[in-house]
MARLONU-90473 format. One line per 8 residues: number of its first residue (from 1); their letters; for each residue x, y, z of N, C-alpha, C, O, CB. Coordinates in steps of 0.001 Angstrom, whole numbers, plus 524288, in hexadecimal, padded with zeros to 5 digits. Glycine has a CB too. Layout:
NUM> a> X:Y:Z:X:Y:Z:X:Y:Z:X:Y:Z:X:Y:Z | ...
END
This chain:
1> xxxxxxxx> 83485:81F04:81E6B:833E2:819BC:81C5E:8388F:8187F:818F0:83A7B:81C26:81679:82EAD:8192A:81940 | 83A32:814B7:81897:8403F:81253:81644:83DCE:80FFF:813B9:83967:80E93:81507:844E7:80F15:8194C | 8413B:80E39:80C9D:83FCB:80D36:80924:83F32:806DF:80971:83D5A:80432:805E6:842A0:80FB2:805BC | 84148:804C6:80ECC:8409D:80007:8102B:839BA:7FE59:81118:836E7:7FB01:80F19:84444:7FF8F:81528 | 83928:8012E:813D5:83478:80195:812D9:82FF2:800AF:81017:82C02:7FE63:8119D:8348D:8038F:812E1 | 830B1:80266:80C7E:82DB2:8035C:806D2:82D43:7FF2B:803B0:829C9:7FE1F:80089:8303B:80735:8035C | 831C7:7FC6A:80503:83355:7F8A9:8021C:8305E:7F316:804C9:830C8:7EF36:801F7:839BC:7F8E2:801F8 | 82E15:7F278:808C7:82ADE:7EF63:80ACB:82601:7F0CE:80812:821E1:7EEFD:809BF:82AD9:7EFA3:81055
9> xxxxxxxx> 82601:7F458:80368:82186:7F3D9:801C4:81FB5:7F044:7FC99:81BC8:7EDD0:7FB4B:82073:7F882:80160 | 825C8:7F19D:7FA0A:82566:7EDFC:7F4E3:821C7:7F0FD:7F0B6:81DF1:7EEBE:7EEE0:82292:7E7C2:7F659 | 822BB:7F4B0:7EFAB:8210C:7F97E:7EC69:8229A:7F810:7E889:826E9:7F633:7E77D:822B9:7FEB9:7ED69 | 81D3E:7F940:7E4A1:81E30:7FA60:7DE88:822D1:7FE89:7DD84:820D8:802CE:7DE83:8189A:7FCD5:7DBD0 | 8276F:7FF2D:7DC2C:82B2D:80214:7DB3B:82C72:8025F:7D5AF:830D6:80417:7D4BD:82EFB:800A5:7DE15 | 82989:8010F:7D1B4:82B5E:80155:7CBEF:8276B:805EC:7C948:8270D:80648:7C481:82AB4:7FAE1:7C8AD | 8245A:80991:7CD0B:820CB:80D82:7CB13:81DF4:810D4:7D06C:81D0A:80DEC:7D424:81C2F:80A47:7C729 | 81CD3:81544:7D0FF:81997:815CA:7D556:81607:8196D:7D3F1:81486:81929:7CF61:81C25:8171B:7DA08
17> xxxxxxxx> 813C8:81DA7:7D757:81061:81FC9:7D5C4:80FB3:825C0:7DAC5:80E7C:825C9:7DF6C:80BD1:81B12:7D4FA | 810FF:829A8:7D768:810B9:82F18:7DBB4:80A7C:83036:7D971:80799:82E84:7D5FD:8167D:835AD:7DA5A | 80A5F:8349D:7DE2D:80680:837F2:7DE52:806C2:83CBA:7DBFE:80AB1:83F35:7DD39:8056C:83899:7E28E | 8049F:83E46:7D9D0:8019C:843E6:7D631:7FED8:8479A:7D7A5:7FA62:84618:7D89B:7FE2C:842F2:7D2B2 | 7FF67:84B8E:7D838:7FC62:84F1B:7D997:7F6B5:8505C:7D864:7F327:852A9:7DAAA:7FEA1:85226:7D894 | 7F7A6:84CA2:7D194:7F286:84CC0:7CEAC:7F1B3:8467F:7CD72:7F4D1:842F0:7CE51:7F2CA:850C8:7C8E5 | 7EB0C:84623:7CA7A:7E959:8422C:7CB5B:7ECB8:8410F:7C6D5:7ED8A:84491:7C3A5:7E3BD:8413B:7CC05 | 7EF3E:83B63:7C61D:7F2BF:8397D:7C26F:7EEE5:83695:7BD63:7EF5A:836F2:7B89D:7F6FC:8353B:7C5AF
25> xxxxxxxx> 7EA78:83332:7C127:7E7B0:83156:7BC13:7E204:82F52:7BF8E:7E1EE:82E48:7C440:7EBAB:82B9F:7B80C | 7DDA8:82F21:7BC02:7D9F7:82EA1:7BF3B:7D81A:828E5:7BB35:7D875:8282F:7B677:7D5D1:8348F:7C039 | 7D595:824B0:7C091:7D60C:820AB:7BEEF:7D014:81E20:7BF99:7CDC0:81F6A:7C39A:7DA8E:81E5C:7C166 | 7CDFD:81B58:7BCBC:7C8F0:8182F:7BDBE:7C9E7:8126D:7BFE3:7CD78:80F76:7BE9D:7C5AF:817BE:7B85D | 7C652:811A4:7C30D:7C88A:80C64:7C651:7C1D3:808F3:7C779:7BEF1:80A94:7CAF5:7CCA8:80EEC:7CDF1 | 7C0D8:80606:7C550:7BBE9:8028F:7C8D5:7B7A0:80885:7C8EE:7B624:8089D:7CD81:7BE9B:7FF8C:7D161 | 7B652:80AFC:7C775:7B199:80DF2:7C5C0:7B414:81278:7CA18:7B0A3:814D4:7CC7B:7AA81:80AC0:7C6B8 | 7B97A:813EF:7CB62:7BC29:81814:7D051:7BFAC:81ACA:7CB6E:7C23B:8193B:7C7AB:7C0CE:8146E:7D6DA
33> xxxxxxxx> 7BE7D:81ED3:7CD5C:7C3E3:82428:7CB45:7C8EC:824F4:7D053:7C85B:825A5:7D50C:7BFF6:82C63:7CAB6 | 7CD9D:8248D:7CD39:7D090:82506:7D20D:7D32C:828BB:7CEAA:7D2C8:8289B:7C9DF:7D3BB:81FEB:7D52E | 7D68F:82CEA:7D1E2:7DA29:8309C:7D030:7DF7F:82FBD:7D0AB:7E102:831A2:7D4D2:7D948:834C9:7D25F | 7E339:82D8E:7CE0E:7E856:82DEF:7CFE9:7EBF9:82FC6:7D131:7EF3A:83070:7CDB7:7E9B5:82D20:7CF14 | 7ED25:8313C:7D5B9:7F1A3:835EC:7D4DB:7F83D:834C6:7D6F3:7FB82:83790:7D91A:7EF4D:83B79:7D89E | 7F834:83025:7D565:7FB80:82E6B:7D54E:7FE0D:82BB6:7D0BF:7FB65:82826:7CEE9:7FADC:82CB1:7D864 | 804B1:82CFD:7CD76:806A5:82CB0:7C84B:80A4C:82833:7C936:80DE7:82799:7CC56:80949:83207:7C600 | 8080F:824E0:7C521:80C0C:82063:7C5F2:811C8:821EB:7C3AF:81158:82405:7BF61:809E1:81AF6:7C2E2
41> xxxxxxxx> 816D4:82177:7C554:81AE6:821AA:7C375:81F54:81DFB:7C274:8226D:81D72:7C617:81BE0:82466:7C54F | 82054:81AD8:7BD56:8222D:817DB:7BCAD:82854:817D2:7BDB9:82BE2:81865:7BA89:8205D:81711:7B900 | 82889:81717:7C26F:83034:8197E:7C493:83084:81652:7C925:82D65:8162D:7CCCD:831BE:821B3:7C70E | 834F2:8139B:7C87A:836A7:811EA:7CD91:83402:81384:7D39F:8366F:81752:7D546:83BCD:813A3:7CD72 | 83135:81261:7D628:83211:814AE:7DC28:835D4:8121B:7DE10:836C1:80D6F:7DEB9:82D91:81442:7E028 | 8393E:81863:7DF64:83E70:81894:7E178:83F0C:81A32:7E687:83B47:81CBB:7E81B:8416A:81B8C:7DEAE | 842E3:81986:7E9F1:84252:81BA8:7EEC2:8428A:8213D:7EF01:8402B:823A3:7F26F:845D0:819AB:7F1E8 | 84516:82354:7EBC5:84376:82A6D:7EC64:83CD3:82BB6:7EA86:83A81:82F62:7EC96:8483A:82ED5:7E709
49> xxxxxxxx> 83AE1:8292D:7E787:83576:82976:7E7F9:8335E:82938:7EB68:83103:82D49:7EC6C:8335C:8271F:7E616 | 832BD:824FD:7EF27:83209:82321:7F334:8337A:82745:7F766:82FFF:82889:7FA77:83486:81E86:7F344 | 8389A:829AA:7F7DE:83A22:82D18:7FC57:835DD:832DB:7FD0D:83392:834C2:800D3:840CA:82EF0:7FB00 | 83665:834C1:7F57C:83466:839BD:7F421:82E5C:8383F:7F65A:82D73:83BFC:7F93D:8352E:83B7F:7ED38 | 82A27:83517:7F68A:826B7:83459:7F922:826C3:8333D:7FF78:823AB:835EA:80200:82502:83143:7F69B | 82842:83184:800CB:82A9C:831BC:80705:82A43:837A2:80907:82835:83947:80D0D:8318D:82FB2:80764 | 82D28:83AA4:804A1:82D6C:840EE:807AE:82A50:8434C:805F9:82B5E:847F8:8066C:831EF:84492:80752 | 8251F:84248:80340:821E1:8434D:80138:82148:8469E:7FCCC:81D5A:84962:7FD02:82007:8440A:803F9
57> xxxxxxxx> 8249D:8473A:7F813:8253D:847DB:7F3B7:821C1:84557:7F24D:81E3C:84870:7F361:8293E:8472D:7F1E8 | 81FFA:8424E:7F0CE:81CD0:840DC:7EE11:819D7:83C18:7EF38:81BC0:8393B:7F294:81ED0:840DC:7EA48 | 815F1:83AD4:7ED47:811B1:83630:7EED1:81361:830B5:7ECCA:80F45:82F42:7EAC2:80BB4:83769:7EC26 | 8167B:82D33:7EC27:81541:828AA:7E9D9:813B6:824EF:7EBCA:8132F:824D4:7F091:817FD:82738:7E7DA | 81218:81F47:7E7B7:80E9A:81B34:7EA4A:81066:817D5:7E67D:811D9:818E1:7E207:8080C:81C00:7EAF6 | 81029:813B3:7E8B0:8127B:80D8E:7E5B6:80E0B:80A96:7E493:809E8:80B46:7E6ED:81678:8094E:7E9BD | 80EC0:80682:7E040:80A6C:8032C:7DEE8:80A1D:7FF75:7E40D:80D23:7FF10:7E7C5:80B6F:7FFE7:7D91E | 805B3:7FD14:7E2F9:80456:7F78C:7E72A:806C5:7F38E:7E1B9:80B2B:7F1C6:7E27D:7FB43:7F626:7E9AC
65> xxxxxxxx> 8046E:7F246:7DCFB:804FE:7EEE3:7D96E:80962:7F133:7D6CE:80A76:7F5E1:7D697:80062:7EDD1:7D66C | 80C68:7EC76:7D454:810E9:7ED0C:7D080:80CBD:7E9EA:7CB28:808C8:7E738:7CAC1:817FB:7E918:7D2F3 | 81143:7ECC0:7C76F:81071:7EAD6:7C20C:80CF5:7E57B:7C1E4:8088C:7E57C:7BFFA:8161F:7E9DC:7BF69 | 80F32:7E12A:7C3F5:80CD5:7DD63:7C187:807C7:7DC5C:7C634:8063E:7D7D2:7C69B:8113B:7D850:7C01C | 805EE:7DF60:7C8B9:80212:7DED9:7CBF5:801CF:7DB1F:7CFCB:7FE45:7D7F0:7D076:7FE86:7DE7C:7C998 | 8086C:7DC0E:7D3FD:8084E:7D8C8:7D8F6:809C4:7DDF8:7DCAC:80D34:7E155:7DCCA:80D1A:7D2F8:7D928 | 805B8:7DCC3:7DF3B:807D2:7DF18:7E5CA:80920:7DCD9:7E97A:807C6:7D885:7EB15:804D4:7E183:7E8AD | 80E2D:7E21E:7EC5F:8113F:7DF60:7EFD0:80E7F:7DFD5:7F493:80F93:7DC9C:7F7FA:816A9:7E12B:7F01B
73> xxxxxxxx> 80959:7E504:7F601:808A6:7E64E:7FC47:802D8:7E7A4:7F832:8018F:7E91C:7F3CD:80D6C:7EC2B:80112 | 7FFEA:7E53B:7FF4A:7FA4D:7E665:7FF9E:7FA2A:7EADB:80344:7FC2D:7EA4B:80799:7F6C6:7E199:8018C | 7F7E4:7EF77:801EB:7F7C4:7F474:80478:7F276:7F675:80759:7EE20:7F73C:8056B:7F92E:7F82A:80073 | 7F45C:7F719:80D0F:7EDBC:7F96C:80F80:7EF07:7FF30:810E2:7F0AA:80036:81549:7EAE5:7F5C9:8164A | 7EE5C:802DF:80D57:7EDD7:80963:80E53:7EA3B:809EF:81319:7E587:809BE:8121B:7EAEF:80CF2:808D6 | 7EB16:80A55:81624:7E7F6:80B92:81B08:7E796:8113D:81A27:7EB28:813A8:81807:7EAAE:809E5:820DB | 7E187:81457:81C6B:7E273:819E2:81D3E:7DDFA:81A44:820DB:7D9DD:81C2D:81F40:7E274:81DDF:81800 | 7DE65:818AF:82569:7DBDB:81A8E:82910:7DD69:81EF2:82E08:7DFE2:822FF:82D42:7DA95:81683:82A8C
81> xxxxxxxx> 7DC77:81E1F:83076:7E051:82191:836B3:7E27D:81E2D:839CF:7E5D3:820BF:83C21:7DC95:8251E:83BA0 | 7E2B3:81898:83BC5:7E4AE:816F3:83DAC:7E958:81327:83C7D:7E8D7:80ECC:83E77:7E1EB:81667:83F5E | 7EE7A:81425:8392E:7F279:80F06:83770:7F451:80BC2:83BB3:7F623:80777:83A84:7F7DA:810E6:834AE | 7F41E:80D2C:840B3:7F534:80A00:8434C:7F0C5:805CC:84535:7F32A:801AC:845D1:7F77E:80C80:84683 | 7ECEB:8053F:84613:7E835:8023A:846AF:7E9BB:7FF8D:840F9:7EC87:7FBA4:840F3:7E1E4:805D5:8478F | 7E838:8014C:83D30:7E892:7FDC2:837A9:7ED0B:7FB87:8370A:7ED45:7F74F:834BE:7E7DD:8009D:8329D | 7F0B0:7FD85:838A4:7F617:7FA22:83633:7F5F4:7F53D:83905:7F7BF:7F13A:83712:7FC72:7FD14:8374E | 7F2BF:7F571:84013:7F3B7:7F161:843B8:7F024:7EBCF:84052:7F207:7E7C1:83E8F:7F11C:7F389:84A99
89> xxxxxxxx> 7EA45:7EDB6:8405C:7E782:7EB3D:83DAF:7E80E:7E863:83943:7E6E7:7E3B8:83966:7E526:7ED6B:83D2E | 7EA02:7EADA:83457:7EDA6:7E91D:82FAF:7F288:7E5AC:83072:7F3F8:7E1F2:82DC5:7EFAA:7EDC9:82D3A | 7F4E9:7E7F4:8350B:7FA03:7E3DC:834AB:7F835:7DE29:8386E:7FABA:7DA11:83849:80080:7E761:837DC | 7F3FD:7DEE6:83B44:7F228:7D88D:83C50:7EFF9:7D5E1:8385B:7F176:7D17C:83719:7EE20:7D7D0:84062 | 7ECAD:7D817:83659:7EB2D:7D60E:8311E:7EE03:7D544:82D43:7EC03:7D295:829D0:7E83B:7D867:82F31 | 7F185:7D67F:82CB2:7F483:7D573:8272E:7F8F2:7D138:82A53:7FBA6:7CE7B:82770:7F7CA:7DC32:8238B | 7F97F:7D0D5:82EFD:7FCB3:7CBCB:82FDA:7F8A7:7C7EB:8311E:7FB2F:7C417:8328F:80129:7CC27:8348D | 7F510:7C716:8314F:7EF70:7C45B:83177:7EF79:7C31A:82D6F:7EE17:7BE80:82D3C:7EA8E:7C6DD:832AC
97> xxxxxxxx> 7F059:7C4AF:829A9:7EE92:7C39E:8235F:7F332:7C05A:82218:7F284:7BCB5:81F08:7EDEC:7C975:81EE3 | 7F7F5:7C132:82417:7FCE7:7BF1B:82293:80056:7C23C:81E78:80262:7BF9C:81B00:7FBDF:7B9F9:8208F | 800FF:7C684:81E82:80480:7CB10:81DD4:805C1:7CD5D:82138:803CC:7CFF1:824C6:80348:7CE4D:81B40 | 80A4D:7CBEE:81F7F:80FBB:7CCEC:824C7:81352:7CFCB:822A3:817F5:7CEB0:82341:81375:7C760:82725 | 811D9:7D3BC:81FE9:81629:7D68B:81D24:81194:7DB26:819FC:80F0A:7D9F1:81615:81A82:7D1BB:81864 | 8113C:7E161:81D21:8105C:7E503:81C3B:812BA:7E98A:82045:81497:7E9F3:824AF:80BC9:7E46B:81B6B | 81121:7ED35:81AE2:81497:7F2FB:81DD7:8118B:7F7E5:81E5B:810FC:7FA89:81A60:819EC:7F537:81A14 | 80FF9:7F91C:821B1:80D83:7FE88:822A4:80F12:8034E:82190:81221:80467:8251A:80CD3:7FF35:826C7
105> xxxxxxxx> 80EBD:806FB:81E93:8126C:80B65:81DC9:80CB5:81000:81E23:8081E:80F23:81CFD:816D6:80AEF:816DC | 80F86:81573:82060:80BB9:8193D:82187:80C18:81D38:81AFE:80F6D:81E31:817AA:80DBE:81CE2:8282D | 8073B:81E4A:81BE1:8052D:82135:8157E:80812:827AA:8186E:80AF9:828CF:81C17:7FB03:8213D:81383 | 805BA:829E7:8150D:805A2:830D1:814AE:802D2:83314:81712:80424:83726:81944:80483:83356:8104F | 7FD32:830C1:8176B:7F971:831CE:81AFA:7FB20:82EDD:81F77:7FC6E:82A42:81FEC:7F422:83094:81931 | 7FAC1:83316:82320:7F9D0:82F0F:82A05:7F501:82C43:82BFE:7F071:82DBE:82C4D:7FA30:832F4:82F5D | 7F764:8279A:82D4C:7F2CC:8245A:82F73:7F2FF:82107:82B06:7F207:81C9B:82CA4:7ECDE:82745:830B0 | 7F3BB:820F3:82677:7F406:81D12:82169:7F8E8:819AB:820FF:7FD3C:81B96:821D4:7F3E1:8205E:81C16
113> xxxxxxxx> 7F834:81411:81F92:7FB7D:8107D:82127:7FB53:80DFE:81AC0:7F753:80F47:81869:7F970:80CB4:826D3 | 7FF06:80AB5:817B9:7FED5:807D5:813EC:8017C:80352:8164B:80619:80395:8179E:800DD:80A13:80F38 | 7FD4F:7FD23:81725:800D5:7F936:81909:8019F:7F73F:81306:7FED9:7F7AC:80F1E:7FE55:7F4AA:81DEF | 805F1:7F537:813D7:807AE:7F1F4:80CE7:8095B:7ED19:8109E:80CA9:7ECBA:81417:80E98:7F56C:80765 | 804A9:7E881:80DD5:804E6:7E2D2:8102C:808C3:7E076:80A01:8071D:7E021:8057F:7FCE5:7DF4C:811A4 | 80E25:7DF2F:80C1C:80F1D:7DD55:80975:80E1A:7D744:80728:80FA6:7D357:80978:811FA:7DED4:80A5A | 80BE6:7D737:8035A:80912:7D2A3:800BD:80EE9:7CEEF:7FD96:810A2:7CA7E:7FE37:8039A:7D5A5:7FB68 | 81079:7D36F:7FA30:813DE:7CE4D:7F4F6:811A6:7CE07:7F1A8:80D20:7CC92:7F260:814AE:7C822:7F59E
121> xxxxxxxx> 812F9:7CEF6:7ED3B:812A2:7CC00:7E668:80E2B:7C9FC:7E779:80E2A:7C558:7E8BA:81760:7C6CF:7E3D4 | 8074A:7CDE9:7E736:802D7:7CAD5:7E8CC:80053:7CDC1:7E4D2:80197:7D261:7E528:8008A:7CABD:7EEF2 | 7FC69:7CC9C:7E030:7FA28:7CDEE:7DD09:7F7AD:7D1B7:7DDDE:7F741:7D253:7E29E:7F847:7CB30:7DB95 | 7F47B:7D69E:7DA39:7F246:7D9BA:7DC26:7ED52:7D82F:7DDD3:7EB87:7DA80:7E1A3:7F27A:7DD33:7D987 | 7EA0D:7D3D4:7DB37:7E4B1:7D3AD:7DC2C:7E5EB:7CF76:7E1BC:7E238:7CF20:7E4CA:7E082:7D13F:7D651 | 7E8F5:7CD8C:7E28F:7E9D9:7CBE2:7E853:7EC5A:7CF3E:7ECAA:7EBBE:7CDDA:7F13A:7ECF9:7C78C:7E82E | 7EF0B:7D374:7EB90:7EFCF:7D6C5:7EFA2:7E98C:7DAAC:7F012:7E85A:7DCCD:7F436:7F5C9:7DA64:7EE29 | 7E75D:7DAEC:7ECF8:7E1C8:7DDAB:7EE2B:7DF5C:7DB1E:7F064:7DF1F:7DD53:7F4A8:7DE8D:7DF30:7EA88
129> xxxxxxxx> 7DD30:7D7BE:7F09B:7DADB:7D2E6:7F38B:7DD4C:7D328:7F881:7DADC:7D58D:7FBE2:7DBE8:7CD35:7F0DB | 7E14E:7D158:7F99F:7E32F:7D0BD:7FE1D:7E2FE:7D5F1:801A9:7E267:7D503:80657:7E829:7CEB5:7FD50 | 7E377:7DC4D:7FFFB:7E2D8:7E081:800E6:7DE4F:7E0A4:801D1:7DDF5:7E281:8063C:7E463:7E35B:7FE19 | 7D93D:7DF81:7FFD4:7D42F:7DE59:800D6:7D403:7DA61:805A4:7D1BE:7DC20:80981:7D1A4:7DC3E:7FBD8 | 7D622:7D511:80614:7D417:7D277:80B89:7D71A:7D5F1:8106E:7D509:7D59D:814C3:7D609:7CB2B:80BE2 | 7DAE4:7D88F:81003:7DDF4:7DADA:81415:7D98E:7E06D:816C6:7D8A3:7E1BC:81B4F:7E489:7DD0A:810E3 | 7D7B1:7E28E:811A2:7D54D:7E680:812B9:7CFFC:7E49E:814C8:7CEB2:7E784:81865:7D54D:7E9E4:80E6D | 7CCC3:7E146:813FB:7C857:7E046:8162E:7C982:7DCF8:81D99:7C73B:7DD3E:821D3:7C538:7DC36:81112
137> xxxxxxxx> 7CD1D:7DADD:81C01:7CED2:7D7E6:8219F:7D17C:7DE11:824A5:7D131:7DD2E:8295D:7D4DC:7D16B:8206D | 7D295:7E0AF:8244A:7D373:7E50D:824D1:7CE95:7E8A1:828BD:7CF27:7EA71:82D28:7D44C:7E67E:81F5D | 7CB7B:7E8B7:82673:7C83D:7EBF9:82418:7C3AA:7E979:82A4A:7C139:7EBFD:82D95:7C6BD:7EA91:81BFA | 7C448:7E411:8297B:7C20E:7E302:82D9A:7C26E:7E1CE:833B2:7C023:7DEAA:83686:7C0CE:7E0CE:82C30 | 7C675:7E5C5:8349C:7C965:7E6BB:839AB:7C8C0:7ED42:83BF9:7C86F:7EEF1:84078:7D003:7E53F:83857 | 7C8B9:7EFE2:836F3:7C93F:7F5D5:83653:7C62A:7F984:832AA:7C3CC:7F711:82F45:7CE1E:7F6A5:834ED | 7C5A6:7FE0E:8327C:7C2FD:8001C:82F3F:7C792:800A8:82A88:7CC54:8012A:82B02:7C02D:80510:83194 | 7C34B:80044:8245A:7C785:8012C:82066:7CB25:8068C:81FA9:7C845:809D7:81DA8:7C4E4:80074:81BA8
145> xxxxxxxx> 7CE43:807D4:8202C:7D216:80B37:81F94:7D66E:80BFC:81B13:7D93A:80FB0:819D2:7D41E:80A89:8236F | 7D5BE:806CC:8192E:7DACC:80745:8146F:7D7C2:8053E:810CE:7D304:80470:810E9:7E0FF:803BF:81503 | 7DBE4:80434:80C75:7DB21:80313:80714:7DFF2:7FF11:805D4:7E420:80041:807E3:7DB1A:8089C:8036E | 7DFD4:7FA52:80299:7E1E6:7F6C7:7FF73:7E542:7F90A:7FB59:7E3DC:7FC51:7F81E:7DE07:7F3DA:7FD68 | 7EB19:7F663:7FBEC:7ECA9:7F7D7:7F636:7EED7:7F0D9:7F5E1:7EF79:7EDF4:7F9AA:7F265:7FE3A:7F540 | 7EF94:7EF9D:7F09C:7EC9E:7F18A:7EBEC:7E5ED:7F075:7EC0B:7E385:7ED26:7EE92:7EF47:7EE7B:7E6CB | 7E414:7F432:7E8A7:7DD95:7F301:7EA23:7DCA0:7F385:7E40D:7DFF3:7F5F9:7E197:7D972:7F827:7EEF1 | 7D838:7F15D:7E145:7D42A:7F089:7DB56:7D1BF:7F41F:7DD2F:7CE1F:7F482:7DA0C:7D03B:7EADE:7D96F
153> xxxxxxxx> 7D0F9:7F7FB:7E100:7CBBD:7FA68:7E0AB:7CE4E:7FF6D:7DF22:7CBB2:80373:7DF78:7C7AE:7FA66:7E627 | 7D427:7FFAD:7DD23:7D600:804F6:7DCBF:7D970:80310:7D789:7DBB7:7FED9:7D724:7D968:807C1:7E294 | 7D944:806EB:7D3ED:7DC4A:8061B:7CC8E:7E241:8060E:7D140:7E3A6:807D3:7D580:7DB67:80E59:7C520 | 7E4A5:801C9:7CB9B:7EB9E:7FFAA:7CE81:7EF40:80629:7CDE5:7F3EA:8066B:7CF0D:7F03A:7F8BE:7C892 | 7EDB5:80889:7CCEC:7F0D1:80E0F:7CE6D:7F03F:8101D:7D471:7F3D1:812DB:7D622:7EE65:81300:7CA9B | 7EBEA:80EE9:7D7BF:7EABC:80FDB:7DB7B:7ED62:80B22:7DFE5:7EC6F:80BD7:7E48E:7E563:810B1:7DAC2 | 7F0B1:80658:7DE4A:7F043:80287:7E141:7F753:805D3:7E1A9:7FADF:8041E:7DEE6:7EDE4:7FB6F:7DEE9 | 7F7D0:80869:7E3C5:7FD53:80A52:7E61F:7FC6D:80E90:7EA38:7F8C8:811AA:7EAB4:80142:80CCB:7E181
161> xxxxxxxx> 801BD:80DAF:7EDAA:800A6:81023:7F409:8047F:81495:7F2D0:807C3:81392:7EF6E:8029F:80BAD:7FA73 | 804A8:819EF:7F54C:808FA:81C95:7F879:80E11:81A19:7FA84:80DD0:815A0:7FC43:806B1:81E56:7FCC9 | 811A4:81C13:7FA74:8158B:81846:7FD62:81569:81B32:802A6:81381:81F83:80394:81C17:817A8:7FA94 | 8179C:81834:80586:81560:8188C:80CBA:81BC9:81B69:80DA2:82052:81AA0:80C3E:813AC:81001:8119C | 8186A:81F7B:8112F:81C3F:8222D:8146B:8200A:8212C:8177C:824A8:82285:81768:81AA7:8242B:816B2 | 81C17:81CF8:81C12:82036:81BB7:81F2B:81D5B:8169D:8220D:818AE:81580:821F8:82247:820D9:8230B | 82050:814B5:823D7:81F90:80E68:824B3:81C82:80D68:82B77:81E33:80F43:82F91:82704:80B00:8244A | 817EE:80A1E:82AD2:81546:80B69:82F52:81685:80652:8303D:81A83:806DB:832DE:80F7F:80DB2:82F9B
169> xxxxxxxx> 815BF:80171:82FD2:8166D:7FCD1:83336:8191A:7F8DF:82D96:817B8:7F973:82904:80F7E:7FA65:836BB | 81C70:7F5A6:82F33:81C0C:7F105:82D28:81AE0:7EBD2:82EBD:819BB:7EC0B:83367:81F23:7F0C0:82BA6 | 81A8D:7E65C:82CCC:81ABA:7E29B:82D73:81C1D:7DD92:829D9:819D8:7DC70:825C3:81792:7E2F8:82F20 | 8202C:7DADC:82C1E:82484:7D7F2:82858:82522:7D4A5:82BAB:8286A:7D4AC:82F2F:829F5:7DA94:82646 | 820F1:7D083:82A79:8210F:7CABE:82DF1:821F7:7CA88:83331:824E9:7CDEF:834E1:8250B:7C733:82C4C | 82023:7C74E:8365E:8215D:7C4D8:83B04:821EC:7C085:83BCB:8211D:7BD1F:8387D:81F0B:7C58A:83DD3 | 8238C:7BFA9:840AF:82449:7BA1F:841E7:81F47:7B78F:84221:81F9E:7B346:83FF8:82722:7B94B:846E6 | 818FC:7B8D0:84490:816F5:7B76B:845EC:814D1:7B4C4:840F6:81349:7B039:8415B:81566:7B9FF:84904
177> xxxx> 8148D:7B7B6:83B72:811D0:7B5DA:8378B:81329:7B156:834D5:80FE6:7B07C:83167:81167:7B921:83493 | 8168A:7AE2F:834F6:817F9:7A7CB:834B0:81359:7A44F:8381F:8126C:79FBD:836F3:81EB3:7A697:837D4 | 810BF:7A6E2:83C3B:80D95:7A489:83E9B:8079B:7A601:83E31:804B0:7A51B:841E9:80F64:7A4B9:842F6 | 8056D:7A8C0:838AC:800FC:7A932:837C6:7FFA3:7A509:8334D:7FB27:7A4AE:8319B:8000B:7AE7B:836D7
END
């Protein structure tokens, strides 16, 4: 994957967050215990960060939200067995919906897909919402398999992904969509 790439994602880059061997901090959420084991680190993500995870040195993961609480991508973690059935399904639907601009990239696990629908400068309590109608319109085509980012049903330490290995599909407008 080329750092060109990545960059269709529009990543929080002013902080990120590795993985730990141990639980980093354990958190109360909506009457849920979650364990964190993941350390936020206030440092540039740089492209040798970025590489040293690639070769699997180490685990990192980027926020969904920046500081002032706008997100750039609505995220569907898929983890079922089939990415190709879901990606087909998802990518009619999300040009159905009128997003014409997302990128599929493959996780660590096989068979696991992260689409990042790129949204734009869209609030958090409106990128949840909108992550919510995608996932229920979703949902009613297929069995549920993934999970929403950003989501309220998880404390904002939890609303950040892995960065993706390697790049499974994109999509960056067509001609046809002037005519929906």
């Amino acid at each position: 994957m080329t750092a060109m790439d990545l960059k269709l994602i529009k990543m929080v880059t002013t902080h990120y967050w590795q993985k730990c061997d141990r639980v980093v901090d354990k958190i109360s959420f909506k009457g849920r215990t979650f364990f964190n084991k993941f350390e936020k680190v206030n440092k540039t993500l740089t492209q040798s960060v970025i590489n040293e995870h690639l070769k699997g040195n180490i685990t990192v993961a980027h926020s969904l939200v920046n500081a002032r609480g706008i997100v750039e991508n609505i995220v569907i973690d898929y983890n079922g067995r089939d990415p190709e059935r879901f990606y087909h399904k998802a990518q009619l639907l999300l040009r159905e919906e009128g997003y014409i601009n997302f990128t599929a990239f493959k996780t660590k696990t096989e068979g696991h897909l992260h689409v990042y629908v790129h949204k734009g400068h869209t609030t958090l309590q409106e990128a949840i919402q909108l992550g919510k109608m995608i996932s229920m319109k979703l949902a009613a085509k297929q069995p549920k398999q993934w999970k929403m980012f950003p989501s309220d049903d998880m404390p904002p330490e939890y609303n950040i992904l892995t960065l993706p290995y390697e790049l499974y599909a994109k999509e960056r407008g067509a001609s046809w969509s002037k005519h929906m």
